[in-house]
C-alpha positions in Angstrom: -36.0 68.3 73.1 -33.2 67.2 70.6 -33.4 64.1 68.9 -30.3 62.0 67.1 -31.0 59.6 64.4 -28.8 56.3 65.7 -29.6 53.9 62.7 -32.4 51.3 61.1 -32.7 48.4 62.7 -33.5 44.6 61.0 -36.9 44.4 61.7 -36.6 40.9 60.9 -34.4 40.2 63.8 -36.1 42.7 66.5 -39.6 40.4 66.0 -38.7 38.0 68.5 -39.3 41.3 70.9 -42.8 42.1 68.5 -43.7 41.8 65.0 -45.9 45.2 65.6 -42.6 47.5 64.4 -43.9 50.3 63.7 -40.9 52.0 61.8 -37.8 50.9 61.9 -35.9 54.7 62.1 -33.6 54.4 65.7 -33.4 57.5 68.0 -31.9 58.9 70.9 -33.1 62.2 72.9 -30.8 64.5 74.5 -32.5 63.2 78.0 -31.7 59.6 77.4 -28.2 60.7 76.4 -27.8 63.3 79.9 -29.2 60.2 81.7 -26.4 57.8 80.2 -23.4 60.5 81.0 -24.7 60.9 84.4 -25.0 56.8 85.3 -22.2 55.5 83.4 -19.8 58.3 83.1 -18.0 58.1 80.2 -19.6 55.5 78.8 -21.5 57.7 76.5 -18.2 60.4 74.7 -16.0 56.8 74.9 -18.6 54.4 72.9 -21.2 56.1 71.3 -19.6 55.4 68.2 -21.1 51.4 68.7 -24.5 51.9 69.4 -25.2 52.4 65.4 -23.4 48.5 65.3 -24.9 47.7 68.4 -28.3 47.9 67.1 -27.4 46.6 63.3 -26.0 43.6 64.5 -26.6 42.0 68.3 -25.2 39.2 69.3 -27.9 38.8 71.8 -31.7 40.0 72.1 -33.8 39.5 75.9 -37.0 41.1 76.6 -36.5 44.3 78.3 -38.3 45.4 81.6 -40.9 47.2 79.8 -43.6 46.4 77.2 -42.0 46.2 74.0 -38.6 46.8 74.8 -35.3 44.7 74.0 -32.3 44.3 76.3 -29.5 43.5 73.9 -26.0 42.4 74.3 -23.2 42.8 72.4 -19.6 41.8 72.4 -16.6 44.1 70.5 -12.8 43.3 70.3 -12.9 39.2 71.0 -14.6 39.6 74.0 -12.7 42.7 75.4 -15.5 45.1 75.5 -19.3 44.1 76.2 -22.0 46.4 76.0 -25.8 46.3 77.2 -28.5 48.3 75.3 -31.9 48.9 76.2 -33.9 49.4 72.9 -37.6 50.6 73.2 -39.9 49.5 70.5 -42.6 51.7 68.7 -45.5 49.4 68.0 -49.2 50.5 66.8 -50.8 51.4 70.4 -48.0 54.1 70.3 -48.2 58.0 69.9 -48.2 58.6 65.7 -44.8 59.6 65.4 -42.9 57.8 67.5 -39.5 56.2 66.9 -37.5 53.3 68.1 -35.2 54.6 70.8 -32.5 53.9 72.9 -33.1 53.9 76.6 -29.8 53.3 78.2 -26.4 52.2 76.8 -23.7 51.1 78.9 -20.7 49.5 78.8 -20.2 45.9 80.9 -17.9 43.2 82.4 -17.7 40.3 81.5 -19.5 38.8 84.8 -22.4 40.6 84.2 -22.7 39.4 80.7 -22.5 36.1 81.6 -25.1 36.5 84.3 -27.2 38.4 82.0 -27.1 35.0 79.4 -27.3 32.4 82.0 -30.5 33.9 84.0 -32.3 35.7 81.0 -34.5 34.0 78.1 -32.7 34.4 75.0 -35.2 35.4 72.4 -32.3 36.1 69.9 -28.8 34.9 69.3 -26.6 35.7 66.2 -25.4 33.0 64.3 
């Protein structure tokens, strides 16, 4: 399976999610990436160009559905474009080896990402 290096993340802003970050190297697999192009068509050729910024600098952080996983929000072009990001953590009880990586990635209107704000816990939110 291929592997793409996305970016580092701030470990000290992903510990509101867990401060058992393992590494802080961010990946995406070619299966995460077939998964994207088939939900969100588009989404993936149009925008992958953010997720390196998406994952640098969030404007917001909610726990994920999974253990140790981060949903994460963030808005480009004055509130033009939104984007939601599911970010899986590698913590200690995971396989040697592991990286961070990127679950799903899409791209969002504004309705859902004020739904997303008003009903989730905001664990982080940028300055």
């Amino acid at each position: 399976m291929e592997i793409y290096f996305v970016g580092r993340l701030d470990r000290k802003i992903y510990s509101c999610i867990t401060k058992d970050i393992v590494t802080d190297e961010v990946i995406i697999t070619e299966e995460r990436i077939e998964h994207i192009k088939e939900r969100h068509p588009q989404d993936f050729e149009r925008y992958y160009d953010y997720l390196k910024r998406i994952i640098d600098d969030p404007e917001y952080i909610f726990t994920g559905n999974r253990p140790n996983s981060a949903l994460i929000l963030k808005d480009f072009s004055s509130g033009e474009e939104q984007f939601k990001t599911v970010l899986k953590l590698v913590t200690s009880v995971d396989d040697v080896g592991y990286k961070n990586s990127i679950i799903t990635f899409m791209k969002i209107n504004k309705k859902e990402w004020e739904r997303l704000i008003r009903n989730k816990k905001i664990l982080y939110k940028k300055e």
